[in-house]
C-alpha positions in Angstrom: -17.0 3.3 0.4 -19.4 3.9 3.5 -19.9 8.0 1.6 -21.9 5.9 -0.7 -24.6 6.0 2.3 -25.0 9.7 2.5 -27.5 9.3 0.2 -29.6 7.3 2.4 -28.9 9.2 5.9 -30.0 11.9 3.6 -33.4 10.8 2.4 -33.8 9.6 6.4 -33.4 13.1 7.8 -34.6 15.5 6.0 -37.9 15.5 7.9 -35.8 15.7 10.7 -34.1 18.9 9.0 -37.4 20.5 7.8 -38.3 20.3 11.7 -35.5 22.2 13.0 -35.7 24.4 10.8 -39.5 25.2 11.3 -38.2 25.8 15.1 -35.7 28.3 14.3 -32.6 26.0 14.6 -30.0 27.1 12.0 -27.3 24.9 10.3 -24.6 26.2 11.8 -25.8 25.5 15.4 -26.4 22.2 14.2 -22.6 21.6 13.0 -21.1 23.2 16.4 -23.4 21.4 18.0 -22.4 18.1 17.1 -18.8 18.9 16.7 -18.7 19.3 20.6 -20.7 16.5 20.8 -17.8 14.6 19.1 -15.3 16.1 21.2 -17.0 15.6 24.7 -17.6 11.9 23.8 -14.3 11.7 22.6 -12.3 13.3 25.6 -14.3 12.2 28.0 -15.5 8.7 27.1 -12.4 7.0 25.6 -10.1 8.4 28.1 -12.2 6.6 31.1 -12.2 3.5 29.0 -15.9 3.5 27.9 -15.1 2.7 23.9 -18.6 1.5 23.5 -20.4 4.2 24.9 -17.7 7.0 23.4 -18.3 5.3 20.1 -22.0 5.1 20.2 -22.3 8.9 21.4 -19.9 10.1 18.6 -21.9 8.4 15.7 -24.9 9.8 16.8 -23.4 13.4 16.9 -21.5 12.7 13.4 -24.9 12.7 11.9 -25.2 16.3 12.3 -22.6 16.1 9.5 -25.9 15.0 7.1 -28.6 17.3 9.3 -26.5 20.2 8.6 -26.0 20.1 5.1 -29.8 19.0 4.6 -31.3 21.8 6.3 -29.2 24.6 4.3 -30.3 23.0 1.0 -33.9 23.0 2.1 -33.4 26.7 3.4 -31.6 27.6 0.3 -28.4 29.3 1.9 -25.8 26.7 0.7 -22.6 28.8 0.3 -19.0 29.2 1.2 -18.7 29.9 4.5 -21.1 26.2 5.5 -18.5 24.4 3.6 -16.1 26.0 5.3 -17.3 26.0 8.7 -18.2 22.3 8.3 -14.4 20.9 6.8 -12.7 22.8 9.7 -14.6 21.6 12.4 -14.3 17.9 11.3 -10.8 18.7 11.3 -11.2 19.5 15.1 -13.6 16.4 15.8 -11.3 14.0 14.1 -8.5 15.1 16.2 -10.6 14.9 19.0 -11.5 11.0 18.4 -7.9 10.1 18.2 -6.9 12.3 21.2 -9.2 10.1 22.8 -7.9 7.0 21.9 -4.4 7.5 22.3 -5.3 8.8 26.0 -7.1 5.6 26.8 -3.9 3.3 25.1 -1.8 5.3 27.2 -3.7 4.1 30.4 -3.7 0.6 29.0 0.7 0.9 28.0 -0.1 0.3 24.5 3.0 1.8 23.3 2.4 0.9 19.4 -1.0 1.8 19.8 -0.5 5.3 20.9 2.2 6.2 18.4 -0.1 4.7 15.3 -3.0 6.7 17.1 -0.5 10.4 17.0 -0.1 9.4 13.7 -3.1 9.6 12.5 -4.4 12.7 14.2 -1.0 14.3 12.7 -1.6 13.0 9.0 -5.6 13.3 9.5 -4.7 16.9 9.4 -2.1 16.5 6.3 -4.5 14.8 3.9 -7.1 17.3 3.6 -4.9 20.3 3.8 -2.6 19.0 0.9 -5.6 19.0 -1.3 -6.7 22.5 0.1 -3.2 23.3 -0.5 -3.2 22.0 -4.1 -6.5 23.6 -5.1 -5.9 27.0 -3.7 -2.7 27.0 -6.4 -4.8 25.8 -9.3 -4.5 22.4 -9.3 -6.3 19.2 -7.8 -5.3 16.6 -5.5 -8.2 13.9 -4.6 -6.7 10.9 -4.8 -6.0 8.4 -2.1 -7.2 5.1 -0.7 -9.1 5.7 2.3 -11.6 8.2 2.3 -12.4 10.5 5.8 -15.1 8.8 6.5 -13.9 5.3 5.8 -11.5 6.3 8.4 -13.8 7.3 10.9 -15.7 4.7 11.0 -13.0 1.6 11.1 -11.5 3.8 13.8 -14.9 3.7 15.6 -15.8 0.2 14.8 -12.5 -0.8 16.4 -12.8 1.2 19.4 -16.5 0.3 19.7 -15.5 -3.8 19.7 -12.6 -3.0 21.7 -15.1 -1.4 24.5 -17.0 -5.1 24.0 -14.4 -6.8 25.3 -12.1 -7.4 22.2 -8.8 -7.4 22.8 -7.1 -3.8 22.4 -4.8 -5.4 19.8 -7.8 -5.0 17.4 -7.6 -0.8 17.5 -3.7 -1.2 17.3 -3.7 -3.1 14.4 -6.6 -1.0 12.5 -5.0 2.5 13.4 -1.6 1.4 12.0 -3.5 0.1 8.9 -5.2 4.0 8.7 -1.9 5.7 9.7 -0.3 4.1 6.6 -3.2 4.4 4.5 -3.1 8.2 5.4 1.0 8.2 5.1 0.3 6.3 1.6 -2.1 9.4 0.7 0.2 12.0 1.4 2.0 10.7 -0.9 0.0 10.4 -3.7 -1.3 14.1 -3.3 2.3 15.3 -3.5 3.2 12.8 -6.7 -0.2 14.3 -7.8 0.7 17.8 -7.6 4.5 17.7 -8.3 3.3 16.0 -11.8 1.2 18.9 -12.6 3.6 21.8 -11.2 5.8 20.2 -13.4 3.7 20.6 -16.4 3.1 24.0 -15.7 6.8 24.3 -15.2 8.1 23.0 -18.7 5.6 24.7 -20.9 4.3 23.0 -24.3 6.5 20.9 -25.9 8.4 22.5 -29.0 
């Protein structure tokens, strides 16, 4: 759902791109650089209880998540290794942003709350390497209900009303939604694959 935007932060920044790339700024620095920015924010901000301001910070570094992949189509050096670099390190912001939230519900005794929060930095990590998984034995596994970045940014728009003054109940209820959303998608992957290994399996019918 909110991946349908891409195409509009993309349009937005690629002046922006073109410009650090005319200063000698690289893609890559631009992807650590904002993964750190996520993490900082996230272990930092949320921990101390400033959702609003952790959640603000974070979307402004996620958009190096666009810059980056902008500026290596404009310099012609798309490739392996920036897909790469760029899946792994959301893998280590996402963890970050839920680290961060299930510190600051353990300072508030939100007992739910930090075991939906564990969950989903634990299955955040179990999605996207069950379709690696799949694809690096031949086969495909993309299905599921919540993409990553519809789950980033309910997760944020939680925490970022929560830091408003809504009650924490909000980001207890919408990370137990996500965990089971992400639960639900594990799931499917391994239906997914298990269907096909099967097919493999048996051979053409006789």
């Amino acid at each position: 759902m909110f991946g349908r935007l891409r195409g509009l932060f993309t349009r937005l920044f690629t002046p922006i791109a073109a410009f650090l790339l005319r200063i000698g700024v690289t893609p890559d620095m631009v992807t650590i650089a904002g993964t750190l920015g996520v993490v900082v924010s996230s272990l930092v901000l949320f921990p101390t209880g400033h959702l609003f301001w952790g959640t603000m910070a974070i979307m402004v570094f996620a958009f190096s998540d666009v810059l980056d992949g902008n500026m290596a189509r404009q310099r012609g050096i798309t490739g392996p290794w920036g897909g790469f670099l760029d899946s792994t390190l959301d893998r280590v912001a996402d963890g970050a942003v839920f680290a961060g939230l299930l510190a600051y519900l353990w300072t508030q005794d939100e007992v739910w709350g930090m075991g939906f929060a564990l969950a989903c930095l634990v299955l955040g990590g179990v999605v996207p390497y069950a379709r690696a998984k799949a694809e690096s034995l031949g086969m495909t596994a993309t299905v599921g209900i919540a993409e990553r970045a519809d789950r980033l940014v309910l997760t944020l728009v939680a925490a970022g009303l929560v830091g408003l003054g809504v009650p924490d109940v909000v980001l207890v209820v919408v990370l137990g939604l996500l965990a089971l959303a992400s639960a639900i998608t594990v799931v499917q992957r391994m239906a997914t694959v298990h269907r096909q290994a099967q097919a493999l399996t048996s051979g053409p019918a006789e």
